[in-house]
N, C-alpha and C positions, 0 to 999 in steps of 0.2 A: 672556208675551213677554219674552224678554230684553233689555232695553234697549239696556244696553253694546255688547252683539253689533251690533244694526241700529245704531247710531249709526257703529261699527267701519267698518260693511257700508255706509251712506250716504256715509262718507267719503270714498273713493275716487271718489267721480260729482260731488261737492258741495265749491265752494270757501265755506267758511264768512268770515264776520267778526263779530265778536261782541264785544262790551265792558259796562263798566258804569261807573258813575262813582261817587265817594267816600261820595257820600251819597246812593245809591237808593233805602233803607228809612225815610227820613227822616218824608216824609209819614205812613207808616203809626205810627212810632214815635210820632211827634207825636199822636197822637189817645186815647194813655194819659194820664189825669188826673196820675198819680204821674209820669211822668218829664215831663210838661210842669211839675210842681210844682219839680221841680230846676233848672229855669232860674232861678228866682227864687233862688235862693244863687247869686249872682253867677259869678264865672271859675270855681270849683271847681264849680258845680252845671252851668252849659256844659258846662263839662269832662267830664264824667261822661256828659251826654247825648251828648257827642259820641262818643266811646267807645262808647257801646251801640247808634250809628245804624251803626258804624261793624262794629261784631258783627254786626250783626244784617242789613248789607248784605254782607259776605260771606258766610255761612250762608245765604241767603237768593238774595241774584244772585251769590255767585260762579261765575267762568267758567273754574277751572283742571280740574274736574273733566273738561267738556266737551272741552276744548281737551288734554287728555292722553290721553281718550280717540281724538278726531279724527287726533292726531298715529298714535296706533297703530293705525289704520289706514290709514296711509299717505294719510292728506288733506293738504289745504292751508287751513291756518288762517292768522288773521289777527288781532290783539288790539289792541285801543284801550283807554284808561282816560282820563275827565276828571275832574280834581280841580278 
């Protein structure tokens, strides 16, 4: 099945809305021993976490892929983000 194509092909029948927000991989990140170890190095080990929740929720939810696809088929999309 070609994805791309029916997503193209749903497009046109389907107004989408779709979003995600800054930190939607959070919880999952959270549950690695090592990057919750990095919390404990104060601002710079936050830091670092925050960054890789921040990777790892775009790779993971992001919604440009989708929404570029929706667009080329001539749909109607709609996009939100909460920070």
């Amino acid at each position: 099945m070609d994805v791309p194509a029916a997503l193209r092909d749903a497009a046109s029948r389907v107004e989408l809305l779709i979003g995600n927000t800054e930190d939607d991989a959070a919880p999952f990140v959270a549950v690695y021993p090592r990057i919750a170890t990095l919390r404990r190095f104060g601002f710079v080990g936050r830091a670092l976490v925050s960054r890789i929740v921040a990777r790892a929720t775009q790779s993971t939810f992001g919604i440009d892929d989708i929404v570029k696809l929706w667009r080329q088929g001539h749909g109607k999309v709609a996009t939100y983000r909460f920070d």
